[in-house]
N, CA, C and O atoms as a GROMACS GRO file, in nm:
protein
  544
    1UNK      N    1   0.892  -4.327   3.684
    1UNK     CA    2   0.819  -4.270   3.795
    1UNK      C    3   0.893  -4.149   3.853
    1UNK      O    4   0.833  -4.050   3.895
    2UNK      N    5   1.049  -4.163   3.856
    2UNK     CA    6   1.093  -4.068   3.931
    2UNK      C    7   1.108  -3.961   3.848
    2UNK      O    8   1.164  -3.862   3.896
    3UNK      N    9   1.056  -3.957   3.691
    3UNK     CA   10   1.096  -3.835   3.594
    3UNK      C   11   0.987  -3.741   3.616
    3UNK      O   12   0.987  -3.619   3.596
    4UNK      N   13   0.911  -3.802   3.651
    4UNK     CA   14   0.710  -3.728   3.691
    4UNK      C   15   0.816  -3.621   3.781
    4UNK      O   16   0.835  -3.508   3.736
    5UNK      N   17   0.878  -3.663   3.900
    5UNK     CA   18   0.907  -3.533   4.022
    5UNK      C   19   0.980  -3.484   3.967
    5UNK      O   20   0.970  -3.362   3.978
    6UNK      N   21   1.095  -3.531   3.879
    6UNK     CA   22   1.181  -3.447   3.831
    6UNK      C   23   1.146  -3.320   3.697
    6UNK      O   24   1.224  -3.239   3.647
    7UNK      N   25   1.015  -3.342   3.670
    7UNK     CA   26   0.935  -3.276   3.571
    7UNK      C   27   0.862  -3.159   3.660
    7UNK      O   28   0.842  -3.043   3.625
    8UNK      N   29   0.832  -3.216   3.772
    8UNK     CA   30   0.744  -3.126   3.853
    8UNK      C   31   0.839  -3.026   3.925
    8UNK      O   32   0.818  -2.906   3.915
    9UNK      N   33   0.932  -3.070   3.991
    9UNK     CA   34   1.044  -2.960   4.020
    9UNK      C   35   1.110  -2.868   3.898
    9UNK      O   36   1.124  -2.746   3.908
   10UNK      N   37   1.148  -2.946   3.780
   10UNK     CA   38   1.187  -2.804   3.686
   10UNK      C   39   1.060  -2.703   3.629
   10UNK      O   40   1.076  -2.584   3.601
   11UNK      N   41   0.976  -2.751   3.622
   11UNK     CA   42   0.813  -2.672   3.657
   11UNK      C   43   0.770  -2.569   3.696
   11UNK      O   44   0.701  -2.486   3.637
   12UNK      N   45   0.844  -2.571   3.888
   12UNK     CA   46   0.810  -2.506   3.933
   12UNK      C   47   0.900  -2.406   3.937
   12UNK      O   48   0.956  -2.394   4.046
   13UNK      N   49   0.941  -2.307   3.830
   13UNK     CA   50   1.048  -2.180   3.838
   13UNK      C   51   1.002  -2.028   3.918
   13UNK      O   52   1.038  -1.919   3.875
   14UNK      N   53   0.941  -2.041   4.004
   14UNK     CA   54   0.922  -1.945   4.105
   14UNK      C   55   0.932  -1.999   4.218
   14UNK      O   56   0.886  -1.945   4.319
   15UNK      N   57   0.976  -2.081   4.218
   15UNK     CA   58   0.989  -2.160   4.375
   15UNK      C   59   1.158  -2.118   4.428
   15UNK      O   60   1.255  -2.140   4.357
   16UNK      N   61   1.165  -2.069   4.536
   16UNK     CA   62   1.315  -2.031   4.576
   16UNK      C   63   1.387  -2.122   4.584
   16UNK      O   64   1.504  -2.084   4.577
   17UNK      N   65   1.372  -2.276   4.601
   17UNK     CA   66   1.509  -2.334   4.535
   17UNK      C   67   1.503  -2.379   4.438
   17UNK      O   68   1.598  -2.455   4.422
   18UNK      N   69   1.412  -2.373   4.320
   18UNK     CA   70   1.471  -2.341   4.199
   18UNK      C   71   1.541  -2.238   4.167
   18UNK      O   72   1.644  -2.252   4.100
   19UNK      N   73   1.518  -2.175   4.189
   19UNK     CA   74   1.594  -1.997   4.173
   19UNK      C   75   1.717  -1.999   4.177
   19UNK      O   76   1.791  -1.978   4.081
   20UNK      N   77   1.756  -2.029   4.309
   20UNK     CA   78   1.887  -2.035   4.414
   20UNK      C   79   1.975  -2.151   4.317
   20UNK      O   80   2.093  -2.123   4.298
   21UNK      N   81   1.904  -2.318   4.238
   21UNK     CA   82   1.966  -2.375   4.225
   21UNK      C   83   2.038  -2.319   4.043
   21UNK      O   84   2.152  -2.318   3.995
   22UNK      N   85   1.947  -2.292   4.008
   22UNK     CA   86   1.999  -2.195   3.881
   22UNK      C   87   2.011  -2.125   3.852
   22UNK      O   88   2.001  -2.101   3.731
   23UNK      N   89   2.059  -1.995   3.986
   23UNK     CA   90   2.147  -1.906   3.980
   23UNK      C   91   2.304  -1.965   3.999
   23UNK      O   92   2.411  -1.919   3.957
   24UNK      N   93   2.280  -2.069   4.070
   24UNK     CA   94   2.441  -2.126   4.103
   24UNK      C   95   2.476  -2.144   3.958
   24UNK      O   96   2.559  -2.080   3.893
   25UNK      N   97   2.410  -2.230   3.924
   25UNK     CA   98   2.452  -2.310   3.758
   25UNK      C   99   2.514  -2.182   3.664
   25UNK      O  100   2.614  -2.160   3.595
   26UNK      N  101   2.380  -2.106   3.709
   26UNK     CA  102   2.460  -2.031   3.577
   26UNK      C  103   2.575  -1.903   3.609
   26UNK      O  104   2.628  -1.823   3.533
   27UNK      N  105   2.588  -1.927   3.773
   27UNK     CA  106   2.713  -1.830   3.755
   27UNK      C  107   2.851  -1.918   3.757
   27UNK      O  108   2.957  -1.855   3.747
   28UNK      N  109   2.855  -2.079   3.771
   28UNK     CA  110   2.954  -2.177   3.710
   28UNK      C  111   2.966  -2.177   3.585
   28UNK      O  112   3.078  -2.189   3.534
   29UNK      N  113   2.836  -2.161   3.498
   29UNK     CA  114   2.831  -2.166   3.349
   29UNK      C  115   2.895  -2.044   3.280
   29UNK      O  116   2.919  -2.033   3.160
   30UNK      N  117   2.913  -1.977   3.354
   30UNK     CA  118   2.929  -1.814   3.322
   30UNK      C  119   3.106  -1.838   3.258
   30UNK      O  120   3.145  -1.797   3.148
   31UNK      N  121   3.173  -1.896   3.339
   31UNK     CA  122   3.344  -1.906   3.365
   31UNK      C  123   3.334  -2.016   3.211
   31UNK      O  124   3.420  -2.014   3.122
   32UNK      N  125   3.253  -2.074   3.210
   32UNK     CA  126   3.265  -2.228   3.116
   32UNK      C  127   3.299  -2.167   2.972
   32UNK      O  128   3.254  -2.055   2.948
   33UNK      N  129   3.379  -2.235   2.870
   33UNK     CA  130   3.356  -2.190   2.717
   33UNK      C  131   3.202  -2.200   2.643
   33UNK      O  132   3.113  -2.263   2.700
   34UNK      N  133   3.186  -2.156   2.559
   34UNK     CA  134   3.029  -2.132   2.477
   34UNK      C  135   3.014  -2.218   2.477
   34UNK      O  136   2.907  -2.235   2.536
   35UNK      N  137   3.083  -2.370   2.423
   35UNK     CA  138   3.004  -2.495   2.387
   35UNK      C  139   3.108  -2.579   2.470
   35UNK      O  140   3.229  -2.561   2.455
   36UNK      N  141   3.034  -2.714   2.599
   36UNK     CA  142   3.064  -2.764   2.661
   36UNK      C  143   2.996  -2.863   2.634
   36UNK      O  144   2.874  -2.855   2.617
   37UNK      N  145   3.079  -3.005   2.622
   37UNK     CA  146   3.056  -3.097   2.678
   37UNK      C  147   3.000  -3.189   2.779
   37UNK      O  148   3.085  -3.213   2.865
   38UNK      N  149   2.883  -3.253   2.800
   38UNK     CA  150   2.832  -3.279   2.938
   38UNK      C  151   2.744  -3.393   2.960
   38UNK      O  152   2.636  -3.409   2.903
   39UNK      N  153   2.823  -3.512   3.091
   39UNK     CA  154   2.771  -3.597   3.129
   39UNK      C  155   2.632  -3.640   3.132
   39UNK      O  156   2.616  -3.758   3.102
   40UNK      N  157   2.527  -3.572   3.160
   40UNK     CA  158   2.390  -3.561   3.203
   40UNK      C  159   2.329  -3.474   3.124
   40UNK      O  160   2.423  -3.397   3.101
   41UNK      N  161   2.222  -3.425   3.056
   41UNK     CA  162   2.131  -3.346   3.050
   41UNK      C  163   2.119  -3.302   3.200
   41UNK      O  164   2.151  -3.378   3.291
   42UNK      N  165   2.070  -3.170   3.222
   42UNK     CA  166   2.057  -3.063   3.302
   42UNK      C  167   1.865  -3.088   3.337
   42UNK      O  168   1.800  -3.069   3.440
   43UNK      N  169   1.832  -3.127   3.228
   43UNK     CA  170   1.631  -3.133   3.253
   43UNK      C  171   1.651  -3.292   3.196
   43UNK      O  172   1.638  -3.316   3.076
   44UNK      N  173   1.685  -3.403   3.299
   44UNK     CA  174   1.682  -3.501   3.232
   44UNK      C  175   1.563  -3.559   3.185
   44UNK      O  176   1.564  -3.634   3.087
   45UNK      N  177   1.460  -3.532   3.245
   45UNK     CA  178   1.288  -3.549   3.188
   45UNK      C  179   1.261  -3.489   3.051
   45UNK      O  180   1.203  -3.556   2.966
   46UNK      N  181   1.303  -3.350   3.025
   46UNK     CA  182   1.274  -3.331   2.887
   46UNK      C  183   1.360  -3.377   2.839
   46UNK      O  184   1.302  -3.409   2.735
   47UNK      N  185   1.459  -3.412   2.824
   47UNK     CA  186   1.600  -3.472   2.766
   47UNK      C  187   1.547  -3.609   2.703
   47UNK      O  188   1.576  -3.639   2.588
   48UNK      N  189   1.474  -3.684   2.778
   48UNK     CA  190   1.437  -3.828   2.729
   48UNK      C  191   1.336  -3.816   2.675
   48UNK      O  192   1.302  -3.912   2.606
   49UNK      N  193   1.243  -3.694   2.681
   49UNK     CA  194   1.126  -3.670   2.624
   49UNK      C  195   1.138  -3.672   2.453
   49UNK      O  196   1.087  -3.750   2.372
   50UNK      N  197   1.207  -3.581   2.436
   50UNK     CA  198   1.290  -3.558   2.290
   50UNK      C  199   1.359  -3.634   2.236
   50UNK      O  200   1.400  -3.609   2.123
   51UNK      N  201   1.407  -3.802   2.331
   51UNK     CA  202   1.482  -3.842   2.242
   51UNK      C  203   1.603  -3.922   2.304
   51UNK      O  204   1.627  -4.040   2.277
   52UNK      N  205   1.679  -3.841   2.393
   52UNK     CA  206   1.749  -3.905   2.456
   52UNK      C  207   1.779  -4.034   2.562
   52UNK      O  208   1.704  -4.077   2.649
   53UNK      N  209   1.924  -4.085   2.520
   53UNK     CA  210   1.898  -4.207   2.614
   53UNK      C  211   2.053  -4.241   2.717
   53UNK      O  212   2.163  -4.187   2.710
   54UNK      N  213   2.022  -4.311   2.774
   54UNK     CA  214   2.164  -4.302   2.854
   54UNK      C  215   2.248  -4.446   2.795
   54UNK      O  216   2.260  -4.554   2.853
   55UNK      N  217   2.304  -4.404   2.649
   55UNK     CA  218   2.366  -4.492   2.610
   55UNK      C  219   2.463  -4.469   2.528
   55UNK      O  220   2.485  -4.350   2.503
   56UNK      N  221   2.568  -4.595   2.449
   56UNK     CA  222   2.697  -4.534   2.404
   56UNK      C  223   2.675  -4.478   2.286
   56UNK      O  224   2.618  -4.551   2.205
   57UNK      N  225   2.722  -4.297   2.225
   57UNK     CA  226   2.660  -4.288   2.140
   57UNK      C  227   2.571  -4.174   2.128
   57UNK      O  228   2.538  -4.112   2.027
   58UNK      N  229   2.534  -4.156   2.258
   58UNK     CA  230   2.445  -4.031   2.271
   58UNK      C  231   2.551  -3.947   2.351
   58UNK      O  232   2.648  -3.981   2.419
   59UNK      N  233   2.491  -3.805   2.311
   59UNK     CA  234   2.600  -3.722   2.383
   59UNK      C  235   2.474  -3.575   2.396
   59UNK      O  236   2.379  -3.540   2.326
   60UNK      N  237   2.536  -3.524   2.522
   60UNK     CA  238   2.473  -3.389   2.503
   60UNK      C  239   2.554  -3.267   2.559
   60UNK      O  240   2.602  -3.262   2.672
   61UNK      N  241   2.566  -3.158   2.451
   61UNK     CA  242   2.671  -3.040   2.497
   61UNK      C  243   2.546  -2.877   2.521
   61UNK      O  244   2.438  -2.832   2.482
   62UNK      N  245   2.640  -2.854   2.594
   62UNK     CA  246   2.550  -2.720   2.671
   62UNK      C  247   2.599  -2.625   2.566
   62UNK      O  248   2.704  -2.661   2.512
   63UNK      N  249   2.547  -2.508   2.522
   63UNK     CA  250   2.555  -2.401   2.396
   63UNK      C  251   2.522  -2.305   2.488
   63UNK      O  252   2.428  -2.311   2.567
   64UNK      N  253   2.632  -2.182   2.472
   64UNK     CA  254   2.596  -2.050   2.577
   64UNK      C  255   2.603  -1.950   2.454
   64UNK      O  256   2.714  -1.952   2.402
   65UNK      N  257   2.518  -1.866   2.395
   65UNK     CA  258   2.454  -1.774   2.335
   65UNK      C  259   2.429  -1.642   2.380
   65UNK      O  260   2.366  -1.632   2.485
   66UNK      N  261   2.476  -1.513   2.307
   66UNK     CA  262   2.433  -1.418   2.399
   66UNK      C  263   2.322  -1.307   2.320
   66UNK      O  264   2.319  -1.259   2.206
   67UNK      N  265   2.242  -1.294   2.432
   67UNK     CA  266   2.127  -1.242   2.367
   67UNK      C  267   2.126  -1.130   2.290
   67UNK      O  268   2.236  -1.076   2.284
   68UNK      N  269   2.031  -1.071   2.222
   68UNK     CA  270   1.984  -0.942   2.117
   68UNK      C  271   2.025  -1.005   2.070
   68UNK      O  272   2.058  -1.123   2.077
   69UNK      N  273   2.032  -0.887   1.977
   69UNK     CA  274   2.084  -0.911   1.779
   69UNK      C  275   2.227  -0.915   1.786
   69UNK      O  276   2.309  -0.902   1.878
   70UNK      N  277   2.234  -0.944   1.632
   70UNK     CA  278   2.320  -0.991   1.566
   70UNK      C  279   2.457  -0.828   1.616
   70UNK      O  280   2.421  -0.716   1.653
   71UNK      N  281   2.586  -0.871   1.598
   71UNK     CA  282   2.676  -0.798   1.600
   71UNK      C  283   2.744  -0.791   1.492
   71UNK      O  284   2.794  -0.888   1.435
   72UNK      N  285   2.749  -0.674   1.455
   72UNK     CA  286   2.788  -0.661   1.280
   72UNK      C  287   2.912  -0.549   1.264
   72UNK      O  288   2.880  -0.438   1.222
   73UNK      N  289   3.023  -0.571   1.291
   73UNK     CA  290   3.147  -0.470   1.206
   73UNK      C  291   3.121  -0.329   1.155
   73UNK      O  292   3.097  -0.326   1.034
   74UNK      N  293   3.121  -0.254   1.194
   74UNK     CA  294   3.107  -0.120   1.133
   74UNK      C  295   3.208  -0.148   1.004
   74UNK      O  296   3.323  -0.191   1.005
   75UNK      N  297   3.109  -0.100   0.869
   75UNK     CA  298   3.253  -0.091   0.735
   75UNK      C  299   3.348  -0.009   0.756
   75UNK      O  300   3.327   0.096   0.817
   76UNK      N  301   3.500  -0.053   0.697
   76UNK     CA  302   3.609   0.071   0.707
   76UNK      C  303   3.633   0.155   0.547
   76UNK      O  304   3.692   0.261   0.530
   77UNK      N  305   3.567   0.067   0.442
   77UNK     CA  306   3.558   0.128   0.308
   77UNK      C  307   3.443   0.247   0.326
   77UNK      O  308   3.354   0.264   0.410
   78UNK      N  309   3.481   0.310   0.227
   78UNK     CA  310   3.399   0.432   0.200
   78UNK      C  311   3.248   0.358   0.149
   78UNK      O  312   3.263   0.270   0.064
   79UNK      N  313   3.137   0.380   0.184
   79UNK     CA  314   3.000   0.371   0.107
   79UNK      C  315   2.857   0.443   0.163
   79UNK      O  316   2.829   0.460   0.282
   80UNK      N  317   2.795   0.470   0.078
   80UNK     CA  318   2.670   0.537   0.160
   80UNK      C  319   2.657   0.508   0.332
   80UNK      O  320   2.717   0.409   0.374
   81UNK      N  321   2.578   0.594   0.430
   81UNK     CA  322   2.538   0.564   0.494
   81UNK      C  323   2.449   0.468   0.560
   81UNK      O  324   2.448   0.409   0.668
   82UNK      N  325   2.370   0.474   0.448
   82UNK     CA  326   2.236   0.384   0.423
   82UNK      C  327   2.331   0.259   0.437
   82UNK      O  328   2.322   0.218   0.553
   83UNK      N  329   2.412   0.188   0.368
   83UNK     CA  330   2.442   0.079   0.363
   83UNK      C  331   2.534   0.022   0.450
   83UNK      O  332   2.589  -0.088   0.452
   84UNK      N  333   2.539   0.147   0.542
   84UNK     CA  334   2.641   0.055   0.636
   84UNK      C  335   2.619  -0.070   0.734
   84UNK      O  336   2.701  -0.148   0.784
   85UNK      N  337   2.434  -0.059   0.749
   85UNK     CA  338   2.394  -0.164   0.843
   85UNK      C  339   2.396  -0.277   1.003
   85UNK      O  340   2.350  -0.386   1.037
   86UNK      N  341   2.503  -0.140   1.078
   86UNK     CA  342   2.518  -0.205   1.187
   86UNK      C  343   2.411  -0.236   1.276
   86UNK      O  344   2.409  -0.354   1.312
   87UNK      N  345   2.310  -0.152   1.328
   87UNK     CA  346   2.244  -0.127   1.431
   87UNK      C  347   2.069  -0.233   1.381
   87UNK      O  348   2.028  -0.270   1.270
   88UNK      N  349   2.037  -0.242   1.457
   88UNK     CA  350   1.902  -0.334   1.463
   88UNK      C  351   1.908  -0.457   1.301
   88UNK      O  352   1.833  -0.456   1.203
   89UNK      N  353   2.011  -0.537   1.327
   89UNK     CA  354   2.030  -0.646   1.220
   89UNK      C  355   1.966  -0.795   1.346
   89UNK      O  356   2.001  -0.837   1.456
   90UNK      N  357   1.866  -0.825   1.253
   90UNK     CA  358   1.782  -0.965   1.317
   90UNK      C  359   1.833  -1.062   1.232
   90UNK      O  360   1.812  -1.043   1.112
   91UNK      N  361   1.906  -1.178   1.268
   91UNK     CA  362   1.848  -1.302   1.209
   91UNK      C  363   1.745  -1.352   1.187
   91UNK      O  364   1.650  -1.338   1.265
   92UNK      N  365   1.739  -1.411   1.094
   92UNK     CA  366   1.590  -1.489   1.046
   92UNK      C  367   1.577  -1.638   1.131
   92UNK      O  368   1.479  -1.712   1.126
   93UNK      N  369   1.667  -1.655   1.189
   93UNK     CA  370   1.695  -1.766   1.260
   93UNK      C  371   1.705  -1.759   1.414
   93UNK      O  372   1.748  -1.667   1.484
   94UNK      N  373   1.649  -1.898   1.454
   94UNK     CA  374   1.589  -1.850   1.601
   94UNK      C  375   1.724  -1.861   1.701
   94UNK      O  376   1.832  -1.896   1.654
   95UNK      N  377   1.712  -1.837   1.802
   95UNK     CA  378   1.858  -1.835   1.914
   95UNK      C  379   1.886  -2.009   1.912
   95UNK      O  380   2.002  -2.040   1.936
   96UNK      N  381   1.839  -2.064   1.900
   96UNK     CA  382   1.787  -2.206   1.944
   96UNK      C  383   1.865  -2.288   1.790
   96UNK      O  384   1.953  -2.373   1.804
   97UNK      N  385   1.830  -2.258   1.693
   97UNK     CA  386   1.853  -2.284   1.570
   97UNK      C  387   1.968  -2.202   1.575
   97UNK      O  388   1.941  -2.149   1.467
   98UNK      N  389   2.073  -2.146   1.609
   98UNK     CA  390   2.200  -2.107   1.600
   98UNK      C  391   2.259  -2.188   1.668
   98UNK      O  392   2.367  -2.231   1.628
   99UNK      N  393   2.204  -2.231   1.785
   99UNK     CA  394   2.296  -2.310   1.911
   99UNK      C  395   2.303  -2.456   1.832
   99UNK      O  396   2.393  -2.540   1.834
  100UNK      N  397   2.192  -2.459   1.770
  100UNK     CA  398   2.222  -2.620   1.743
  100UNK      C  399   2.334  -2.620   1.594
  100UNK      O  400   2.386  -2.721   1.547
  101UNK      N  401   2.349  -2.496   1.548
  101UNK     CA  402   2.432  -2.481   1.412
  101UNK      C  403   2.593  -2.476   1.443
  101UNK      O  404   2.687  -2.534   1.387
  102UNK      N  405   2.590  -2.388   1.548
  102UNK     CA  406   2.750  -2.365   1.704
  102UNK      C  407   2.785  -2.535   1.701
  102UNK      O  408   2.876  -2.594   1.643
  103UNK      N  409   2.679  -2.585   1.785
  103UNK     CA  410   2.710  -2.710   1.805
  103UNK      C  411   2.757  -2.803   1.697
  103UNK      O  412   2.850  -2.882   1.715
  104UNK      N  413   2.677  -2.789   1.562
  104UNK     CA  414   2.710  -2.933   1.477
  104UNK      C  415   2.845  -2.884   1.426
  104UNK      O  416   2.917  -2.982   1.406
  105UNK      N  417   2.921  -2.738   1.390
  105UNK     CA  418   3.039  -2.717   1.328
  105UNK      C  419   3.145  -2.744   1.428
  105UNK      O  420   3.262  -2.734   1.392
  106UNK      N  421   3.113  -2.782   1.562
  106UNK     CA  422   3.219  -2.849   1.625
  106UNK      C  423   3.207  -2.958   1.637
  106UNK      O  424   3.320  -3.006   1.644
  107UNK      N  425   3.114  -3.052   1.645
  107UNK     CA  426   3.098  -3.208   1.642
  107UNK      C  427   3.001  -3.233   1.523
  107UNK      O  428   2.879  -3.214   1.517
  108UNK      N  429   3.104  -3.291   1.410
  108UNK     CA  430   3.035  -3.273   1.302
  108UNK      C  431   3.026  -3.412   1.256
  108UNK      O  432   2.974  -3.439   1.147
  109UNK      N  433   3.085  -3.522   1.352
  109UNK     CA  434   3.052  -3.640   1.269
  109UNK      C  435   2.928  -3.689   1.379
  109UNK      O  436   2.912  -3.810   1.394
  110UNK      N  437   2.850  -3.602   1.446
  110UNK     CA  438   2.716  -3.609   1.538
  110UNK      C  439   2.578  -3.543   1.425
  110UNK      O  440   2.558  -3.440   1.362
  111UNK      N  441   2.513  -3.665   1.447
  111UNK     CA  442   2.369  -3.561   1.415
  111UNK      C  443   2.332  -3.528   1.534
  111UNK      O  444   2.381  -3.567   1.640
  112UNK      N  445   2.168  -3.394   1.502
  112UNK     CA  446   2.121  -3.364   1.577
  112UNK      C  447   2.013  -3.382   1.588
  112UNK      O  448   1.933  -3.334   1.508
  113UNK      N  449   1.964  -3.478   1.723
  113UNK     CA  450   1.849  -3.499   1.741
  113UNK      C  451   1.751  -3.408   1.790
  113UNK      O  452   1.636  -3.417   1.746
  114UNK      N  453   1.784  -3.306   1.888
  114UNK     CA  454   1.678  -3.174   1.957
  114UNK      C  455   1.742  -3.128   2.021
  114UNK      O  456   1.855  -3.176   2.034
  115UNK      N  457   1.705  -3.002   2.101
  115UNK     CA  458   1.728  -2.920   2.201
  115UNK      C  459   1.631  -2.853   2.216
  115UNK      O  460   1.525  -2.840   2.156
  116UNK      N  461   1.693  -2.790   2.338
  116UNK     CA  462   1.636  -2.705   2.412
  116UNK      C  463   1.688  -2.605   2.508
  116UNK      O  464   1.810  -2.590   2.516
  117UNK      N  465   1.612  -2.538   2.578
  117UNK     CA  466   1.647  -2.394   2.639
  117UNK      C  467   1.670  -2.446   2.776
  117UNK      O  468   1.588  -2.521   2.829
  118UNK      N  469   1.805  -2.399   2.850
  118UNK     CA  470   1.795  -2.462   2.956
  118UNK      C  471   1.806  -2.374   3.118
  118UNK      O  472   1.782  -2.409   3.233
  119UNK      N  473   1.857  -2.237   3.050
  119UNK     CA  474   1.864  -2.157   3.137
  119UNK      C  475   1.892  -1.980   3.083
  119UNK      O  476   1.998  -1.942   3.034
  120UNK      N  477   1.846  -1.947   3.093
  120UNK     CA  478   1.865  -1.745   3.063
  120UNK      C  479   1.901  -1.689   3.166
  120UNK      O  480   1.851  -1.718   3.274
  121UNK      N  481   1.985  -1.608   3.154
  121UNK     CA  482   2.077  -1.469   3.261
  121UNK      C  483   2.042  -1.360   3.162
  121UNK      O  484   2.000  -1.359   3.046
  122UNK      N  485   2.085  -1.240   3.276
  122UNK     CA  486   2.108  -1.115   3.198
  122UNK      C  487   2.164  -1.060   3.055
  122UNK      O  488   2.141  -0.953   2.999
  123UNK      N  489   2.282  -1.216   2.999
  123UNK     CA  490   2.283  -1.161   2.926
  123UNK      C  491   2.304  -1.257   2.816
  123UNK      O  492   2.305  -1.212   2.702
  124UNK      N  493   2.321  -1.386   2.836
  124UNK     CA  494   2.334  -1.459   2.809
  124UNK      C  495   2.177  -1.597   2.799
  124UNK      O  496   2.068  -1.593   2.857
  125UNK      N  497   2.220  -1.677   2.727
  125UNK     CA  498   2.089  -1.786   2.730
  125UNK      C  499   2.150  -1.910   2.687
  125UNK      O  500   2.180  -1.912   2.568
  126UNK      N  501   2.179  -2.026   2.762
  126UNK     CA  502   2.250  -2.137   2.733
  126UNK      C  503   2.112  -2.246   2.682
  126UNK      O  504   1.997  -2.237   2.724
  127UNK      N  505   2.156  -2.335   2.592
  127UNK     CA  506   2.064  -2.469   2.509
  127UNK      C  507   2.108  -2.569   2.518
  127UNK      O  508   2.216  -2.559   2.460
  128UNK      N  509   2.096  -2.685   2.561
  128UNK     CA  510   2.145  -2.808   2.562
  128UNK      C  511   2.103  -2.883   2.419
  128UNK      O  512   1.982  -2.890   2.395
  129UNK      N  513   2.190  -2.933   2.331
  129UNK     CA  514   2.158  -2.959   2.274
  129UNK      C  515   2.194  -3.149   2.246
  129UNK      O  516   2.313  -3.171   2.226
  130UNK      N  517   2.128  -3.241   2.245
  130UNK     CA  518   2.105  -3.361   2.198
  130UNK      C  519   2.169  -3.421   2.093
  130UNK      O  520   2.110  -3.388   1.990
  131UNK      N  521   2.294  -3.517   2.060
  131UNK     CA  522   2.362  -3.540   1.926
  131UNK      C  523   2.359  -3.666   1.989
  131UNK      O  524   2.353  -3.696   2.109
  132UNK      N  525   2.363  -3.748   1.866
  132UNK     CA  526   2.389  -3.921   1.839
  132UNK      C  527   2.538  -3.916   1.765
  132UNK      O  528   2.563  -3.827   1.683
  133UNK      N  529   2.584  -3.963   1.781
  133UNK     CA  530   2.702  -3.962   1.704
  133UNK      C  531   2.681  -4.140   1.606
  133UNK      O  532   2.593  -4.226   1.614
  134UNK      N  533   2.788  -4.133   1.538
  134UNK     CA  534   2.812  -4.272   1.428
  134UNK      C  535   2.927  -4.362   1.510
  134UNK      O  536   3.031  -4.325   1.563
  135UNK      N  537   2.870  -4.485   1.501
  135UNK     CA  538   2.984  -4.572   1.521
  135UNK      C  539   3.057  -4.564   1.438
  135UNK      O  540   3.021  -4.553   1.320
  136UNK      N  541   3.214  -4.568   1.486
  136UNK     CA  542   3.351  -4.522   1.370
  136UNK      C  543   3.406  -4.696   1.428
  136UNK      O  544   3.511  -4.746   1.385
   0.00000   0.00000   0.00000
């Protein structure tokens, strides 16, 4: 019952204390490393929607991503121009599908159950992403 309000408040993202409350977050998130560790899901309604549960075993880490394209090395060998390829390089892969790839090469004895988008800044876009881990 109480996930209904808690669905209806992350909902409403033009409302000024939503605003106010995830501008705070994300200028704490800002100081944080790319991939964090974390007690709670942040949207605990979609969190359980997808999957999650509050038990031993489940885990969920926040993924901070920064937006545009890809960043690519200017070459220092000699070769055509044509092939140097820095400027407008897209992944074929979505921001979302990187965060969850960030995530599994650091907790790799976790699968991944889902994610999602949990907050965007100027320049940046953080994903919470959902892992079960194995009993060891």
């Amino acid at each position: 019952m109480a996930y209904k309000y808690i669905k209806n408040f992350n909902s409403k993202k033009n409302s000024k204390a939503y605003k106010k409350l995830m501008q705070q977050r994300v200028r704490r998130w800002r100081k944080e490393p790319a991939i964090v560790k974390i007690e709670t899901p942040t949207k605990i309604a979609r969190a359980r929607s997808l999957g999650w549960k509050r038990k031993k075993g489940f885990i969920v880490v926040r993924a901070r991503l920064r937006k545009g394209g890809m960043r690519k090395q200017r070459p220092r060998q000699g070769r055509k121009t044509k092939g140097l390829a820095v400027r407008d390089i897209t992944p074929n892969v979505s921001m979302q599908k990187i965060a969850e790839q960030r995530v599994k090469r650091k907790y790799q004895n976790c699968e991944i159950i889902n994610s999602y988008e949990v907050a965007d800044g100027g320049s940046h876009k953080w994903f919470e992403v959902l892992l079960k881990c194995q009993d060891s």
